[in-house]
N, C-alpha and C positions, 0 to 999 in steps of 0.2 A: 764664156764666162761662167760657163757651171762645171764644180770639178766633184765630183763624189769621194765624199769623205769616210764612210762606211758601209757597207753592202747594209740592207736591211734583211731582219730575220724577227720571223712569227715569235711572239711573244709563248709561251711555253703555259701560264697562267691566267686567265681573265684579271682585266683591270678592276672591274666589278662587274658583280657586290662581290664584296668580302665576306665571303659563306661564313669561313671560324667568328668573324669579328662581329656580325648579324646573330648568329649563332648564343653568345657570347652574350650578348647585349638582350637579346629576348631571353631568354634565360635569368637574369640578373631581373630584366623586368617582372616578369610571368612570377617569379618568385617574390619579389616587392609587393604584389598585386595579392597575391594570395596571401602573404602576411597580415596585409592593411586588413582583404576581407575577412577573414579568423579575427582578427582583433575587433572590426566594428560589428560582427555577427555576437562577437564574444559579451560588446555591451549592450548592445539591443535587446540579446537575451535575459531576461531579466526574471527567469523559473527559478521554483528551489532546486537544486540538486544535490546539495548532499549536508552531512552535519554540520559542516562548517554555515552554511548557510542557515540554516536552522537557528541556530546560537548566535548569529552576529546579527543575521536579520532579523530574524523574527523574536530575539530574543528568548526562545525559550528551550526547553532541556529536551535534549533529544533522545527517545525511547530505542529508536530500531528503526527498523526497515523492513519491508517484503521485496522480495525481486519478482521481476516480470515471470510468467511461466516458460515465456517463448526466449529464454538467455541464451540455448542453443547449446551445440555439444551432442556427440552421438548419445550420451545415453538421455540427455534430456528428449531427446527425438524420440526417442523409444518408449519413453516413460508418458508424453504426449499421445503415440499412438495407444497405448494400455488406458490410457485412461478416457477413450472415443467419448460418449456424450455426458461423463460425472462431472455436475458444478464444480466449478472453479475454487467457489469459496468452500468445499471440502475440499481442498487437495491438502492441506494438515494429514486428515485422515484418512485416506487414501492411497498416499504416498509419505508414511512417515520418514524414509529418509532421504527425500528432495532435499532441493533448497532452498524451497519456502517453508517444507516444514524446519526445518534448523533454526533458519531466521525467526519462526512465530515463537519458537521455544525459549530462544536468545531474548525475543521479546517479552517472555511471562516470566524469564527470570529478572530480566531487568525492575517488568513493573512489581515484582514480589520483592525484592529487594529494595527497593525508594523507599520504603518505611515499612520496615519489617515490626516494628511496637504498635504501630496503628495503621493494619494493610486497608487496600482498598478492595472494599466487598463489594460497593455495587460501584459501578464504571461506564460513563457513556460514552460511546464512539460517535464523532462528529468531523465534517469537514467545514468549508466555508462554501462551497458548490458543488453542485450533483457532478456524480463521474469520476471521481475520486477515488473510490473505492473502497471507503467505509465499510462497509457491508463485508465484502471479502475481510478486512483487515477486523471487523468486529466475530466475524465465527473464525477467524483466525486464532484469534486470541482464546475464544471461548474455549476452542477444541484443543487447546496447548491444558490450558488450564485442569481441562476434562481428564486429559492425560496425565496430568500430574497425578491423581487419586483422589481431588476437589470434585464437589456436588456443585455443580455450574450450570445456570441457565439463564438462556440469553431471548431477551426482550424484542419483538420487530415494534418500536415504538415509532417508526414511518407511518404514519395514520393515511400520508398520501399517495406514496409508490410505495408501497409493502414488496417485501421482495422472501423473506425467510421462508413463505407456504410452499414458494414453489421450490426454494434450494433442499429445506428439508420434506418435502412431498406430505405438505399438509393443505391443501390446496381445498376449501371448504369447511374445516374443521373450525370450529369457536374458537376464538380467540382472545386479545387485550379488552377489545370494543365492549364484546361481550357481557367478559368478568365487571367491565365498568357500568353497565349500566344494568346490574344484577340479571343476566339471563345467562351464566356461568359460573361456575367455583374455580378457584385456583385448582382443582385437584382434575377439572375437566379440561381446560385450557394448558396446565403445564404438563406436558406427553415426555418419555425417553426419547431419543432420538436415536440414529445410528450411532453413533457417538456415545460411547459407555459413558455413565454418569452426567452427561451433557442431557438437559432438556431444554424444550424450544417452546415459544410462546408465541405465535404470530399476532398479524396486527389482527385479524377479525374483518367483520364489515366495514369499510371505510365510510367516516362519520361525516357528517354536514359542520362541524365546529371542532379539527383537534384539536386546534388551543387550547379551548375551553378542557373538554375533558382532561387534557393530560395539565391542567392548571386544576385541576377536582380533591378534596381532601378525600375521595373514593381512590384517586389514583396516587395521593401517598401512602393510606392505611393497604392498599396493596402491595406497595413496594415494601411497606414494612414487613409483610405478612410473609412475603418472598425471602425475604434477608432473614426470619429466622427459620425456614426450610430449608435454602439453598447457602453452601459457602463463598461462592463470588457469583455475581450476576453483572452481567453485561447487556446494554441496551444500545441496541443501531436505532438511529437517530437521522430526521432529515437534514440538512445543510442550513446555516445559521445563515447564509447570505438572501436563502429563497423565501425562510419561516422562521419565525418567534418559538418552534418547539421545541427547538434543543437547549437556545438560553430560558426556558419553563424547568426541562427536565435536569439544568445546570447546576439550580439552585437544590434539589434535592438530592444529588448522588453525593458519592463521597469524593470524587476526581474526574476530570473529564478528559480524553485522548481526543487531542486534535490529528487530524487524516490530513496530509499534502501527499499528489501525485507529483511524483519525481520528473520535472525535466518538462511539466507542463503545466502547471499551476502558477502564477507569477505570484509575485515576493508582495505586492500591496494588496492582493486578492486575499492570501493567506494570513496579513496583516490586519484584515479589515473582520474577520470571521474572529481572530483571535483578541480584537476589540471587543468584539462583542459578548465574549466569555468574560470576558473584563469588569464590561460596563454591569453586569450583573453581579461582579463580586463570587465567580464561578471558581471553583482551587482546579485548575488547568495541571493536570500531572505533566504532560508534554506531548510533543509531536513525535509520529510513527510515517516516514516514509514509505510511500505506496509503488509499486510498481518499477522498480529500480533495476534498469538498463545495465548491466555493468561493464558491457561494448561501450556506453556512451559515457562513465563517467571516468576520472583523474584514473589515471596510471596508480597511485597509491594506493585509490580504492578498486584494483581489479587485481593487485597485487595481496589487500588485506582478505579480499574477499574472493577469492578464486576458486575455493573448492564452494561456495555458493551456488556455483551456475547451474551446478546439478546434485550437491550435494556429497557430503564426504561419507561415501560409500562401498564395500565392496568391488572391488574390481570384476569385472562382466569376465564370468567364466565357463562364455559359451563354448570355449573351444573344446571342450571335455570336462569339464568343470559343473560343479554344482554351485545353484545360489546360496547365499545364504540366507535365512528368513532373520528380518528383526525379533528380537524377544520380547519378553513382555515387559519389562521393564524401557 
């Protein structure tokens, strides 16, 4: 009762799994997966990163930018090793055709131009918290400035973390504190600098009350006495979120540069510091992006901004080639 209907023969393929259709199917997922995560990473982030943000978020007008130093590129590598232990916040000077010096310069024309019939002579640089980089983007500007052929000097009015004695190697000398409590002249506290026509003022001793002091009719008739020596003065300034000293010193300049670091500041940090320029009725010139990745941000802006990375310079003409030196102009 058994009759064989076909010989049997070894199957040539596996039944399973189905390597293409597994294949096929993780793939479609793995890529699902990585969409969702890029979009929820995308709103979680919630940093400034570029103009666009600036102007919708924070509402206000956007000056410029600095890029990071480390953006990368053979000749930025080179230009990192030439410069072994020079401050950061001189590399304006040091390296005028980087590209952070391009950006600082793009940045003095910008702020000389916002109101060319009534410029802004004295200027405080301020963030909403420390690590921003204020500092850097305040001798940034300075040293653009310096360069134009302006008599420019720039204030360390940080009474807390003073940082200027050590960038400009005045490290003991008299200082702001000083001139304020008459054991200084302006003509002993304000020095040349490296920096042609650039002078620097550091803070001095650091005081038991800066409030107070830089809240002193001693420290406006100073600042006055400054504006009619100097053609623009710049003053670095502590963070609005830590002290009361920058909304003190708000009310006296002529404009204030608020400082966001690019890609790590969040959007109600920066909102909250820019309140407080506000609440004092302070004229806010605009925000200056700090530290700008240009690996990290839009395709647009690494397309607008490409010869930035290192600066639009000479071609390296090691091969037999001579450099060329920038001129004076």
């Amino acid at each position: 009762n058994v009759r064989m209907v076909d010989p049997a023969q070894e199957p040539l393929l596996p039944l399973r799994p189905n390597v293409p259709v597994n294949v096929a199917v993780g793939a479609l997922v793995g890529l699902m997966l990585a969409v969702a995560f890029a979009l929820v990473r995308e709103r979680l982030d919630n940093s400034v990163k570029g103009a666009d943000d600036v102007e919708n978020e924070l509402h206000a007008t956007f000056l410029g930018l600095l890029p990071t130093r480390d953006a990368g590129g053979k000749e930025g590598r080179r230009l990192r090793r030439a410069a072994d232990e020079r401050p950061p916040e001189l590399t304006v000077h040091h390296e005028p055709l980087s590209g952070v010096a391009e950006a600082a310069r793009a940045l003095r024309t910008n702020l000389l131009f916002m109101n060319p019939d009534n410029p802004y002579r004295v200027v405080l640089v301020t963030s909403a918290v420390p690590a921003e980089g204020k500092t850097t983007v305040a001798c940034s500007i300075a040293i653009a400035l310096a360069q134009g052929g302006q008599r420019v000097c720039i204030i360390d009015c940080d009474l807390r973390r003073p940082r200027l004695h050590r960038i400009f190697d005045r490290a003991g000398d008299a200082g702001l504190t000083n001139a304020l409590v008459g054991e200084a002249t302006i003509d002993e506290i304000a020095l040349p600098s490296v920096v042609p026509n650039l002078f620097t003022i550091p803070a001095g001793p650091i005081p038991p009350n800066p409030a107070d002091m830089l809240h002193s009719e001693r420290f406006k008739n100073l600042l006055a006495e400054l504006s009619g020596r100097f053609d623009r003065i710049v003053i670095d300034s502590p963070p609005l979120a830590a002290v009361t000293d920058s909304a003190i010193i708000a009310k006296l300049v002529d404009g204030t540069i608020f400082v966001v670091r690019a890609f790590r500041t969040a959007v109600s940090i920066s909102q909250h510091g820019l309140r407080a320029l506000t609440d004092v009725d302070a004229n806010v010139i605009g925000c200056v992006l700090n530290a700008v990745d240009y690996r990290k941000a839009s395709s647009h802006y690494y397309q607008y901004y490409a010869y930035r990375n290192e600066g639009y310079r000479p071609e390296d003409l090691s091969k037999g080639g001579e450099s060329v030196a920038p001129s004076a102009n």
